[in-house]
OpenMM code with the backbone's topology and positions (N, CA, C; nanometers):
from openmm import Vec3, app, unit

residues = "UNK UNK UNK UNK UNK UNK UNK UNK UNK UNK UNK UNK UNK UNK UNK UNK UNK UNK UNK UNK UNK UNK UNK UNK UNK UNK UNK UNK UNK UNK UNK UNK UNK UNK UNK UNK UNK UNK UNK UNK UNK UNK UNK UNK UNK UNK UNK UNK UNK UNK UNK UNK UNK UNK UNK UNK UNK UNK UNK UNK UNK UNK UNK UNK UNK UNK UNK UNK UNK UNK UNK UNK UNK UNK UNK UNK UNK UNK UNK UNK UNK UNK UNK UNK UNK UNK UNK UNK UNK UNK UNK UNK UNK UNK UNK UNK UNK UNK UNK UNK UNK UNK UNK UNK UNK UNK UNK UNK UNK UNK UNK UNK UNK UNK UNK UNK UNK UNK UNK UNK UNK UNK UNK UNK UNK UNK UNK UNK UNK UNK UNK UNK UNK UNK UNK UNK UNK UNK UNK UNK UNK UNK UNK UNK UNK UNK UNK UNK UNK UNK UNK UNK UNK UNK UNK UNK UNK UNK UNK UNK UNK UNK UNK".split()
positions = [
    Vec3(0.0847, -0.1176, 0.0000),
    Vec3(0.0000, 0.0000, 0.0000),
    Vec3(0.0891, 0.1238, 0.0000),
    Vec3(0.0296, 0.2081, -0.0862),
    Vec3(0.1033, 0.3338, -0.0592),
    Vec3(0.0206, 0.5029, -0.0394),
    Vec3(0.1036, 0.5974, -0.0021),
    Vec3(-0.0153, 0.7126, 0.0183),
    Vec3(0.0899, 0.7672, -0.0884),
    Vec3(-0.0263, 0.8966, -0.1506),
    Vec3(0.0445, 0.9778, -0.1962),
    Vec3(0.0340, 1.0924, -0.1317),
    Vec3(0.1149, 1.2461, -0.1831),
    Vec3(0.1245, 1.3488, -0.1131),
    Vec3(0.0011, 1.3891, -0.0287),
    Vec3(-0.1122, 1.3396, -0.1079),
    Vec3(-0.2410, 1.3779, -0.0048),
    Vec3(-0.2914, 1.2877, 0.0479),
    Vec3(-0.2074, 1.2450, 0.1319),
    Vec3(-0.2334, 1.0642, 0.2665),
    Vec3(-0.3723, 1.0362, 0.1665),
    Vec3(-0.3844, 0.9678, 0.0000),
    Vec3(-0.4705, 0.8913, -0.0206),
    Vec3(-0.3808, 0.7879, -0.0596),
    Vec3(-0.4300, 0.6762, -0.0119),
    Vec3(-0.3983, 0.5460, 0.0257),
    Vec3(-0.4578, 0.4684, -0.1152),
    Vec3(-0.3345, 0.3956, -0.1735),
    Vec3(-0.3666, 0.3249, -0.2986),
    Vec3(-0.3244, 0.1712, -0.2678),
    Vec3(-0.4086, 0.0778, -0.3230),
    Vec3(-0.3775, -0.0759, -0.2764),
    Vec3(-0.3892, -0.1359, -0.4260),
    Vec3(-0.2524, -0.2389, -0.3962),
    Vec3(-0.2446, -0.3092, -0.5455),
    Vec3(-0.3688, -0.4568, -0.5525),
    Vec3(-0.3977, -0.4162, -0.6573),
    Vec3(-0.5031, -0.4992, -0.7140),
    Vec3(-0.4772, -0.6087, -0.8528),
    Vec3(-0.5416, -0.6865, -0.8839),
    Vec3(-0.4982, -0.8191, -1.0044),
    Vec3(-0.6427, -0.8333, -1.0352),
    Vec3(-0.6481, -0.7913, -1.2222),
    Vec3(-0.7878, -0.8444, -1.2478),
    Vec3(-0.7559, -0.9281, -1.3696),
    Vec3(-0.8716, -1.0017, -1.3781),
    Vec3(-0.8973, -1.1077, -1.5130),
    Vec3(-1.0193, -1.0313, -1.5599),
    Vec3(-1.0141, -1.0081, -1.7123),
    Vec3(-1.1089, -0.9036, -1.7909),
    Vec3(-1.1062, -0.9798, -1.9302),
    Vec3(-1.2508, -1.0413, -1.9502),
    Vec3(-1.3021, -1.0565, -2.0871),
    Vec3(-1.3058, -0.9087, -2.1763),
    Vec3(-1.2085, -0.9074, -2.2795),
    Vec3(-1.2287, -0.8173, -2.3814),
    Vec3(-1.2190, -0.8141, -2.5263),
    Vec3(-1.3087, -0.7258, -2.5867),
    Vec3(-1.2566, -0.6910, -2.7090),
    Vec3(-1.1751, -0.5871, -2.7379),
    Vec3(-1.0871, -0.5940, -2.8416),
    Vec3(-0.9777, -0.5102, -2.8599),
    Vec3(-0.9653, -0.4872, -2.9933),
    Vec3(-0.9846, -0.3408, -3.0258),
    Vec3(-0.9361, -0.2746, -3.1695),
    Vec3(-0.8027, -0.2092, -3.1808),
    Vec3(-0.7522, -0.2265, -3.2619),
    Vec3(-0.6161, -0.1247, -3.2743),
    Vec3(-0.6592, 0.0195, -3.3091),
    Vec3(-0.6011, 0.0904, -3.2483),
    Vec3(-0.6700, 0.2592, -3.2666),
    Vec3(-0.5963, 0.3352, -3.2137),
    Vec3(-0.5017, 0.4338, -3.2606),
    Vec3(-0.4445, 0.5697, -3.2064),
    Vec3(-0.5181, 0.6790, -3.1115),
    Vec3(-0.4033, 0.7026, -3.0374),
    Vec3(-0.4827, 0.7705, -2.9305),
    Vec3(-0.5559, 0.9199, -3.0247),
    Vec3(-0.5438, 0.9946, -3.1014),
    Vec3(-0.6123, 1.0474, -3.1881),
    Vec3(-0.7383, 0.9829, -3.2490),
    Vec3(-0.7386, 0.8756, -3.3267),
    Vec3(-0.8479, 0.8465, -3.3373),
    Vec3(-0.9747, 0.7860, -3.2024),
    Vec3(-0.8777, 0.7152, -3.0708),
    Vec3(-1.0016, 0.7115, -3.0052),
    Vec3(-1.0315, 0.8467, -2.9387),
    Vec3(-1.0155, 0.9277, -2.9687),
    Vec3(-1.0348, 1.0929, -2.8942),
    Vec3(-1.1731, 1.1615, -3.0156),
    Vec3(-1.1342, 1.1153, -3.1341),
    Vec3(-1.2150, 1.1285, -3.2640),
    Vec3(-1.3557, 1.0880, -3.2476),
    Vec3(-1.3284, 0.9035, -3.2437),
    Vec3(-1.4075, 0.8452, -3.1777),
    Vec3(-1.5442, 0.8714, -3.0514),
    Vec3(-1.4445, 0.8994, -2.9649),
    Vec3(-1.5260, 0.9760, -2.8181),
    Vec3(-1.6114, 1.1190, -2.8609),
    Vec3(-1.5505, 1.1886, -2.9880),
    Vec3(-1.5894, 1.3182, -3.0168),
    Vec3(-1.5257, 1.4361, -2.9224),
    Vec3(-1.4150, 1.3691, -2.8958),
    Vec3(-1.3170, 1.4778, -2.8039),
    Vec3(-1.1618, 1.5531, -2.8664),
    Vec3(-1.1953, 1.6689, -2.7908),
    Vec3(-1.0499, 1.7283, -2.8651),
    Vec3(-0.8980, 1.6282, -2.7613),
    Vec3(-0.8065, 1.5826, -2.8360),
    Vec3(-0.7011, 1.5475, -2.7995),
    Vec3(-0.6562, 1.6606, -2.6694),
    Vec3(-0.6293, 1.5876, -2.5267),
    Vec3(-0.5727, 1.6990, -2.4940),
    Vec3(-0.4697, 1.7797, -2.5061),
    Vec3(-0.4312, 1.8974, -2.4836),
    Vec3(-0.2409, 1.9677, -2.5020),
    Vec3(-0.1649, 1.8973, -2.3882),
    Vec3(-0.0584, 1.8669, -2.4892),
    Vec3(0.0612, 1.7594, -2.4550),
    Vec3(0.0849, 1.5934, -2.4971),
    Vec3(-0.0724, 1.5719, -2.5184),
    Vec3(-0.0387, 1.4144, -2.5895),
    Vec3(-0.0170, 1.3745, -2.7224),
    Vec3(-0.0214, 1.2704, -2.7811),
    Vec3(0.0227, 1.1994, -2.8792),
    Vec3(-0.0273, 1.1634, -2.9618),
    Vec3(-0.1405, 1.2544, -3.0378),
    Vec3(-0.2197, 1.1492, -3.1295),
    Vec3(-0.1983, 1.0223, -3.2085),
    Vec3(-0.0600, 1.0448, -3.2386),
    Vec3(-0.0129, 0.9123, -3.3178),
    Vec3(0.0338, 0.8229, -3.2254),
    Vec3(0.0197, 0.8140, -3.0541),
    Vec3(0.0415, 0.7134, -2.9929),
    Vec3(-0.0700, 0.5676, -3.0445),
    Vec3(0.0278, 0.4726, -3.0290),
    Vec3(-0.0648, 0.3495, -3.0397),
    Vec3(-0.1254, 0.2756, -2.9415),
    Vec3(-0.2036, 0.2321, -2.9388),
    Vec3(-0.3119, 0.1721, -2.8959),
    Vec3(-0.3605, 0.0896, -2.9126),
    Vec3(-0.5284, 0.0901, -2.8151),
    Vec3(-0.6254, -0.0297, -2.8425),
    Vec3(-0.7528, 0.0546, -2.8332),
    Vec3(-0.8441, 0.0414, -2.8317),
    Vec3(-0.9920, 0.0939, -2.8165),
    Vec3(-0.9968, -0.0640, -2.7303),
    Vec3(-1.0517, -0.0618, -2.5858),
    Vec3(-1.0996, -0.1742, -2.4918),
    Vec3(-1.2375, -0.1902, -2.4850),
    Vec3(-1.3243, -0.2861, -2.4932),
    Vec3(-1.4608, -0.2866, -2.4784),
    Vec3(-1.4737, -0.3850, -2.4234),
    Vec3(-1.5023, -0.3846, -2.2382),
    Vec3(-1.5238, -0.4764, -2.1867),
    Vec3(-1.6592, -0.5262, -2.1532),
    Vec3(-1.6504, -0.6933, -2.1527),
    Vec3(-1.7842, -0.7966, -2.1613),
    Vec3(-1.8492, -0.7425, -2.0093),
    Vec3(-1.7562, -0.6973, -1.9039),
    Vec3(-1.8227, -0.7094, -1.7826),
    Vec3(-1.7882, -0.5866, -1.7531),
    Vec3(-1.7752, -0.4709, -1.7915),
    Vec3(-1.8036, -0.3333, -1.7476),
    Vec3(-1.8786, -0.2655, -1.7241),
    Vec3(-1.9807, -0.3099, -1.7108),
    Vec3(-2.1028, -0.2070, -1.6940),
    Vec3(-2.1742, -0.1456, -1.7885),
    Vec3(-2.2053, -0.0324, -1.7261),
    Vec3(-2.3376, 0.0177, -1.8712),
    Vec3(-2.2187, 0.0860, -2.0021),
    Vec3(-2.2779, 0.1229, -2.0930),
    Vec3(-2.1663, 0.1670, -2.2278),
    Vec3(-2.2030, 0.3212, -2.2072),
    Vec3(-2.0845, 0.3615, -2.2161),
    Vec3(-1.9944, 0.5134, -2.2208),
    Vec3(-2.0423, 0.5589, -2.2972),
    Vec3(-2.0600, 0.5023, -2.4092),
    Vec3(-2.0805, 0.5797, -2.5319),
    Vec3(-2.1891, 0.5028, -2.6482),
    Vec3(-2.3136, 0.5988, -2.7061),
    Vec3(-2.3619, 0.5454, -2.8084),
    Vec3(-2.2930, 0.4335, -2.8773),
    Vec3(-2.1953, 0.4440, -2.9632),
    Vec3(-2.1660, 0.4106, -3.0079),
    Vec3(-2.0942, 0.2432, -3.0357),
    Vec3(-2.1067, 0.1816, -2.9085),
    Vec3(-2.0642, 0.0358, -2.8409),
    Vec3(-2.1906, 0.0087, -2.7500),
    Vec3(-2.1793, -0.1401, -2.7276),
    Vec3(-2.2985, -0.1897, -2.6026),
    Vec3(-2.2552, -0.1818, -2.4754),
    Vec3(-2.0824, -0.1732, -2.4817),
    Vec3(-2.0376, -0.1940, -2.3386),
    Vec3(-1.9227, -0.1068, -2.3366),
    Vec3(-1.9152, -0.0955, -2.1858),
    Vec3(-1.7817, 0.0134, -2.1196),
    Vec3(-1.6691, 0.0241, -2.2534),
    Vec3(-1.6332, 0.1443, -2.2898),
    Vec3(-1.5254, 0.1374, -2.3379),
    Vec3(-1.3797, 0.2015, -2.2851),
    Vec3(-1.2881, 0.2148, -2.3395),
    Vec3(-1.1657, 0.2875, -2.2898),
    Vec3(-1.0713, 0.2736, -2.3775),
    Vec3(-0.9630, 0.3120, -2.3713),
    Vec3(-0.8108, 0.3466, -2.4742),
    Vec3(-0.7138, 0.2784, -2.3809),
    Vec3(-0.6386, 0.2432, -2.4524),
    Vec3(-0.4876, 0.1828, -2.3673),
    Vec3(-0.4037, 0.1707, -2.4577),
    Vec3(-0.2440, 0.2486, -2.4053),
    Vec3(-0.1400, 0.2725, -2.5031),
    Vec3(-0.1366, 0.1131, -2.5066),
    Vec3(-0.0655, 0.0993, -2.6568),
    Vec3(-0.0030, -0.0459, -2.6905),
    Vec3(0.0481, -0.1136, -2.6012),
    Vec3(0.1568, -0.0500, -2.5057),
    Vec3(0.2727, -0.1244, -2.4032),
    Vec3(0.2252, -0.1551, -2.3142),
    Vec3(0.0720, -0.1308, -2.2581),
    Vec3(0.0304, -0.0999, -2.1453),
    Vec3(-0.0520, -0.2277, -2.1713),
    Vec3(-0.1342, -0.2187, -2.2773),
    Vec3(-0.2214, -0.3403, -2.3244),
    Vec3(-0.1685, -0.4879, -2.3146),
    Vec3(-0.0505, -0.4848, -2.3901),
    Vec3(0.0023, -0.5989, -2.4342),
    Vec3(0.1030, -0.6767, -2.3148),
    Vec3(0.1452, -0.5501, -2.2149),
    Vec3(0.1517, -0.6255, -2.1250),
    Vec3(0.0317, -0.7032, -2.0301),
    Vec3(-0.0613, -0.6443, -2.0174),
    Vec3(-0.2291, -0.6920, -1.9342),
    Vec3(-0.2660, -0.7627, -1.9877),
    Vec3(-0.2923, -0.7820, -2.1651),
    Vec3(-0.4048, -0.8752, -2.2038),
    Vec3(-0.3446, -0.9818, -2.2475),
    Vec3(-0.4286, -1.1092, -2.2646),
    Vec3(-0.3809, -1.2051, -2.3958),
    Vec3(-0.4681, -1.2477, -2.5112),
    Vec3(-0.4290, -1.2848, -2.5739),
    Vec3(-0.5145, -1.3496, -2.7308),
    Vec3(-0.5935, -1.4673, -2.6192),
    Vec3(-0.7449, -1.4748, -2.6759),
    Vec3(-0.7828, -1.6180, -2.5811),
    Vec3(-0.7240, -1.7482, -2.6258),
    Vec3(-0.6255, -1.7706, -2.7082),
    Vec3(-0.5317, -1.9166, -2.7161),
    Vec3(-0.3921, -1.8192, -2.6601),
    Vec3(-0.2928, -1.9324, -2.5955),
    Vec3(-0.1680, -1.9319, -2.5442),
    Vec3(-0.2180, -1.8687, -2.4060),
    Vec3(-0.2902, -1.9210, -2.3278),
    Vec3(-0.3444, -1.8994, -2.1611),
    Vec3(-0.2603, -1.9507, -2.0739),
    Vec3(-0.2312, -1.9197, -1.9795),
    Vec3(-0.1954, -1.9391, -1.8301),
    Vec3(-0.3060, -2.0200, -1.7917),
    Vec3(-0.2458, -2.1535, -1.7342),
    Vec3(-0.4034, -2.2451, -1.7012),
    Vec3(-0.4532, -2.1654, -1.5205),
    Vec3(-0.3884, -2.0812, -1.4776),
    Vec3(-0.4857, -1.9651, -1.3828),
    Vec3(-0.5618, -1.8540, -1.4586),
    Vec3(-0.5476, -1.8542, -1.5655),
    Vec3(-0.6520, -1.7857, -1.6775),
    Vec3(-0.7950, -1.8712, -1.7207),
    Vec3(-0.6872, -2.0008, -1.7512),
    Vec3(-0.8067, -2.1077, -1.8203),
    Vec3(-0.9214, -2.0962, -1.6977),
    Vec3(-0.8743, -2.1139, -1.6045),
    Vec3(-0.9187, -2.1583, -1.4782),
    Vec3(-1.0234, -1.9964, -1.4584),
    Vec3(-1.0019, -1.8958, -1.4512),
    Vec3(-1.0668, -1.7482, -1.4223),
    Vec3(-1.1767, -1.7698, -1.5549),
    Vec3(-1.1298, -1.8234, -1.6860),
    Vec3(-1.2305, -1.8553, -1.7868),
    Vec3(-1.3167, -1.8861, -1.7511),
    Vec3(-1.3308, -2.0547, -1.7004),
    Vec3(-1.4328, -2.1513, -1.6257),
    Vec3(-1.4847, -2.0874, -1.5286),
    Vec3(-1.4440, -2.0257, -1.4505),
    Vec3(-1.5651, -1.9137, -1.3273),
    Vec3(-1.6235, -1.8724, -1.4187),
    Vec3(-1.6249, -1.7792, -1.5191),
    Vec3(-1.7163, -1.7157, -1.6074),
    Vec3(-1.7434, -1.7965, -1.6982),
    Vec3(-1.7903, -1.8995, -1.6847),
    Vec3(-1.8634, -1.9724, -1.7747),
    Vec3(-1.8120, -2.0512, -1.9322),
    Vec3(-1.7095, -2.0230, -1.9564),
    Vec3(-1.6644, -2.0237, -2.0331),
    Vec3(-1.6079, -2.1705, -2.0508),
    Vec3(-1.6018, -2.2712, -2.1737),
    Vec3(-1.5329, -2.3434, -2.2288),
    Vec3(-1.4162, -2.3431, -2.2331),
    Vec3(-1.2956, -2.4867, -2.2045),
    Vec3(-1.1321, -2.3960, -2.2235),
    Vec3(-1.1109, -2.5245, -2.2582),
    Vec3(-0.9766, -2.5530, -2.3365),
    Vec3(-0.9033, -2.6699, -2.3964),
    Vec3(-0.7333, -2.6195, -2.4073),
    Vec3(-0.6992, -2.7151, -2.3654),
    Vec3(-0.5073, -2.7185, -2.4505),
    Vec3(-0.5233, -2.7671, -2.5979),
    Vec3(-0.4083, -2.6599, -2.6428),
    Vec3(-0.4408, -2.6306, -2.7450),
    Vec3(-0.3344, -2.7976, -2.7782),
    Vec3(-0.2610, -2.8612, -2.7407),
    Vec3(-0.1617, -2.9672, -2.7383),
    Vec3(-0.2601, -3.1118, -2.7117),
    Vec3(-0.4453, -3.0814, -2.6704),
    Vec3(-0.4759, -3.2160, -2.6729),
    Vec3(-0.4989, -3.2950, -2.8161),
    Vec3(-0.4678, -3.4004, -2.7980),
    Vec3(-0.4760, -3.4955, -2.9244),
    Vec3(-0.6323, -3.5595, -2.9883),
    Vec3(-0.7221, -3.5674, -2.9069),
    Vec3(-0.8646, -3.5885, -2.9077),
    Vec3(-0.9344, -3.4549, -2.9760),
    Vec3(-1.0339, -3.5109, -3.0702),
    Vec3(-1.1064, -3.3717, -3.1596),
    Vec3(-1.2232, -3.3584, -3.0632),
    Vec3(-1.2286, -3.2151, -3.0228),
    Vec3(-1.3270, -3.1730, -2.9533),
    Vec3(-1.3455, -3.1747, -2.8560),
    Vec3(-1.2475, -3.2320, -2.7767),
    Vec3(-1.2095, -3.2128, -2.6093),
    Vec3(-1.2266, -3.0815, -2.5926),
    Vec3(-1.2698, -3.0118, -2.4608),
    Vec3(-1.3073, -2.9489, -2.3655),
    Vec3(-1.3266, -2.9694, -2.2063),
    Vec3(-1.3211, -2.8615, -2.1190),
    Vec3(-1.3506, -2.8700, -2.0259),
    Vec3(-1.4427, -2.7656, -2.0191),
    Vec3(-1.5303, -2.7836, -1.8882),
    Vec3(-1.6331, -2.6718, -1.8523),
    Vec3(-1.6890, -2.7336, -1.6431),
    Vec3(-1.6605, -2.5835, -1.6572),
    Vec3(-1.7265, -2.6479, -1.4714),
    Vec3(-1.8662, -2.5974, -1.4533),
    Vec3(-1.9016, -2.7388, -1.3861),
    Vec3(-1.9910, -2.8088, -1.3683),
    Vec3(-2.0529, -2.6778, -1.1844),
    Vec3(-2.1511, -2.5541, -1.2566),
    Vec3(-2.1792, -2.5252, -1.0914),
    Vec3(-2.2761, -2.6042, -0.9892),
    Vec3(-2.2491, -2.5893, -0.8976),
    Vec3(-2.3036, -2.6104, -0.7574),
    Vec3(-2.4426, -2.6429, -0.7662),
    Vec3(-2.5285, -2.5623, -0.8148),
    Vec3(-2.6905, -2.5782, -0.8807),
    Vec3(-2.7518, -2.7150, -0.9330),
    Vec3(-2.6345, -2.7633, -1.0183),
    Vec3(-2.6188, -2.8356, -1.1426),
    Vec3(-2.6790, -2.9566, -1.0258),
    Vec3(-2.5257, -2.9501, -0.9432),
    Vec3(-2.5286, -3.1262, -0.9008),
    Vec3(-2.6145, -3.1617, -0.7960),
    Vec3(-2.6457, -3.2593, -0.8127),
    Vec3(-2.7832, -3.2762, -0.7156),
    Vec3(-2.6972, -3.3311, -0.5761),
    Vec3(-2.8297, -3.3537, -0.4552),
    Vec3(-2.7880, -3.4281, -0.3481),
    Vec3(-2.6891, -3.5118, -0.3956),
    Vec3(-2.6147, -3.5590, -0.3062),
    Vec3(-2.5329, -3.7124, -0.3136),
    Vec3(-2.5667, -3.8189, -0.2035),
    Vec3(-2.5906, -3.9241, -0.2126),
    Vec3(-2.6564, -4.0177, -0.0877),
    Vec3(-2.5330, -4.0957, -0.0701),
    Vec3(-2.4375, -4.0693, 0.0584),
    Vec3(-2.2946, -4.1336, 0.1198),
    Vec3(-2.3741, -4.2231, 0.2194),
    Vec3(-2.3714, -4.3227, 0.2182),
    Vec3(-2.4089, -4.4092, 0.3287),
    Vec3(-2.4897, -4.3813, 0.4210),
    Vec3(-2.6007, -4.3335, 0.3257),
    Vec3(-2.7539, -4.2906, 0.4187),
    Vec3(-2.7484, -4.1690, 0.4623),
    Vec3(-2.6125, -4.1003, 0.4116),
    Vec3(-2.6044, -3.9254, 0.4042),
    Vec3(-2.6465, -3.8592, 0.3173),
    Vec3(-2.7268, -3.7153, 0.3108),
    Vec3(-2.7265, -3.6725, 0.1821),
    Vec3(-2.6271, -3.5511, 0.2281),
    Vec3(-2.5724, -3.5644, 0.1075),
    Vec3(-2.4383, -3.4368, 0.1186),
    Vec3(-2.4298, -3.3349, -0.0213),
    Vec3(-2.4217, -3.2345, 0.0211),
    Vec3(-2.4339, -3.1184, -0.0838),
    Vec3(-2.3233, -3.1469, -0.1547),
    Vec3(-2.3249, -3.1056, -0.2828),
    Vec3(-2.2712, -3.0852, -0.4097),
    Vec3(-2.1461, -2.9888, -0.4109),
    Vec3(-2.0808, -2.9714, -0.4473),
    Vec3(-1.9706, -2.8722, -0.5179),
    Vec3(-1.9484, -2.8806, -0.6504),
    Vec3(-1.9311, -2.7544, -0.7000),
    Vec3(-1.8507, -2.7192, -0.8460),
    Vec3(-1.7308, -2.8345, -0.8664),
    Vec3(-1.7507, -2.8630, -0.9906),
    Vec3(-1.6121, -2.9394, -1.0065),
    Vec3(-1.6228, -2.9020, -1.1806),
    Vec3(-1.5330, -2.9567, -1.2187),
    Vec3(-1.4485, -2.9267, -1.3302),
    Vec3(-1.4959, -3.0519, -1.4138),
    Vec3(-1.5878, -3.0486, -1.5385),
    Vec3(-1.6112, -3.1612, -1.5925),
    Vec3(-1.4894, -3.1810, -1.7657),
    Vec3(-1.4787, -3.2808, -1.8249),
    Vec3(-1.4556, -3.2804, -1.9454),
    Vec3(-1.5095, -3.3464, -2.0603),
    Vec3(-1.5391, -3.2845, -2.1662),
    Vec3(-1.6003, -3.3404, -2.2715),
    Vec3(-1.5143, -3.4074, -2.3546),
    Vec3(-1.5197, -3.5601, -2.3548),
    Vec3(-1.3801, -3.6847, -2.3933),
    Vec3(-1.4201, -3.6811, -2.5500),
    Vec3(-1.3295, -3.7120, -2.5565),
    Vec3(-1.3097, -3.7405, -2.7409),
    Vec3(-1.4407, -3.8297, -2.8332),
    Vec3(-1.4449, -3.9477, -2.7065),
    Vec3(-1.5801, -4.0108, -2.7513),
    Vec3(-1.6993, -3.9554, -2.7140),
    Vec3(-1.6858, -3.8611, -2.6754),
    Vec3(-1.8575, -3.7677, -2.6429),
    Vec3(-1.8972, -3.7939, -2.5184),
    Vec3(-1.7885, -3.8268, -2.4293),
    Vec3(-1.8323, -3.8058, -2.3006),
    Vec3(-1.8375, -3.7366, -2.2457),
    Vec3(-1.9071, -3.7043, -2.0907),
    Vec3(-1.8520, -3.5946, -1.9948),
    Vec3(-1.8398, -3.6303, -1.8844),
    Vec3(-1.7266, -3.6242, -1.8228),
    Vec3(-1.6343, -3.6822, -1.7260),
    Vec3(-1.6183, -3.6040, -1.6374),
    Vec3(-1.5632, -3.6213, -1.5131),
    Vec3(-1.4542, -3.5444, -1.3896),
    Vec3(-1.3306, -3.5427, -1.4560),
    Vec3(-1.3129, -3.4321, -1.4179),
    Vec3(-1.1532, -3.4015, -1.4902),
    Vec3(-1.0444, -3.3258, -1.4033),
    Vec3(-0.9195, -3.3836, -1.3908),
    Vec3(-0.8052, -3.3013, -1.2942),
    Vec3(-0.7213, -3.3049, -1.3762),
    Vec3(-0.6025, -3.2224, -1.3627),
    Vec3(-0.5292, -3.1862, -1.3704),
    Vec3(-0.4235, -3.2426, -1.3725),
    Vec3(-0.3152, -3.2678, -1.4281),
    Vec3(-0.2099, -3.2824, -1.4216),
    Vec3(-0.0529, -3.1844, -1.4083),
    Vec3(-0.0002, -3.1834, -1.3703),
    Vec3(0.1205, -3.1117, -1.3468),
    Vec3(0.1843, -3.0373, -1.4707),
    Vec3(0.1459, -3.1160, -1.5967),
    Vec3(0.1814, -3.0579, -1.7180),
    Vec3(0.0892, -2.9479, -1.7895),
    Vec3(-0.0282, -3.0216, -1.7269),
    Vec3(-0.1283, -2.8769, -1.7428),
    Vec3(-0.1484, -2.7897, -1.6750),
    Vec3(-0.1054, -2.7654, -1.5537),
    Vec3(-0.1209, -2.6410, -1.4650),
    Vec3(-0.0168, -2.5609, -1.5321),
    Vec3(0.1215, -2.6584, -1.5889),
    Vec3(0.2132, -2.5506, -1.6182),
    Vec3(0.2297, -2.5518, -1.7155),
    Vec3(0.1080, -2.5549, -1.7855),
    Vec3(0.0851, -2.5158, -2.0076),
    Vec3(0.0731, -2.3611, -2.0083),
    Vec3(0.1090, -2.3541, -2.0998),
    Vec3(0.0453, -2.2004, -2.1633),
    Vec3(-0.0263, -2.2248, -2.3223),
    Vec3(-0.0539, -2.2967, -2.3380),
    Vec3(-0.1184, -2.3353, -2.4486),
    Vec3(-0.3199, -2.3665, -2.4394),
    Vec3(-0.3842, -2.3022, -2.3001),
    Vec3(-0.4694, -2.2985, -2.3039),
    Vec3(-0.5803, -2.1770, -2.4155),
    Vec3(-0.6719, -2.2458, -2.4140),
    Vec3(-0.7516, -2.1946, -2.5009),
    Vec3(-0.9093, -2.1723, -2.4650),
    Vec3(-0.9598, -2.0780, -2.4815),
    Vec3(-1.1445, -2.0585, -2.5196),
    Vec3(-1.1700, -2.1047, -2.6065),
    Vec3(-1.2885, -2.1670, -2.5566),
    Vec3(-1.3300, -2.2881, -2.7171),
    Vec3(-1.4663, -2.1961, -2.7287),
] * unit.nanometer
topology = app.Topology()
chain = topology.addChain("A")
for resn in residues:
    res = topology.addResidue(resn, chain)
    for name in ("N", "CA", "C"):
        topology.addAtom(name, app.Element.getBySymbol(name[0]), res)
């Protein structure tokens, strides 16, 4: 944590953000917005135009959802293409609903998807009924859908993917 000159207190934060991304100069998203560039910046800086899935209401006519600008360096360090994932990405995917696969499995049409809490019914343990948890299912090559873990080679892939 840190304060700045006016004791306001800033705390570091880590987000995972579904987005779309255009390439766009900071001039044109200022164009865009219908704003004058301010004095001192860069119109020909590069960029992205950001339009995020889970931002809230949209900024502007012109998109359905939140938008914003981000220099190139700034972007490309934060975002990724949805193939070549961090399987703690794949994994932030599957909270949001989302489908994920290595891009290295050998089976056509493998997937995973987790299975929420809602889904699974009672379980009867030896005349117990015991609540359910989320788990992680997979869709097998032969059209199954299975429990699925992990292996050591897949936690440490980067070859995950949104299917």
């Amino acid at each position: 944590m840190k304060q700045d000159q006016n004791n306001i207190e800033s705390h570091c934060y880590i987000g995972v953000k579904c987005i779309n991304a255009f390439p766009m100069s900071r001039q044109a998203y200022n164009n865009f917005r219908g704003w004058q560039l301010p004095e001192g910046e860069n119109g020909d800086d590069e960029g992205y135009l950001v339009e995020y899935f889970d931002g809230g209401k949209p900024n502007t006519d012109r998109c359905e959802r939140y938008v914003s600008w981000s220099p190139k360096a700034v972007f490309e360090k934060a975002y990724r293409h949805v193939s070549g994932l961090s399987f703690g990405l794949a994994v932030e995917a599957l909270k949001r609903g989302k489908k994920v696969a290595r891009s290295g499995w050998n089976g056509k049409g493998m997937w995973l998807k987790l299975v929420p809490v809602d889904i699974a019914d009672k379980v009867a343990f030896e005349y117990e009924a015991l609540d359910g948890a989320p788990w992680i299912g997979m869709k097998t090559a032969d059209g199954k859908f299975v429990p699925w873990l992990a292996s050591q080679t897949d936690v440490l892939a980067d070859d995950w993917k949104i299917v």
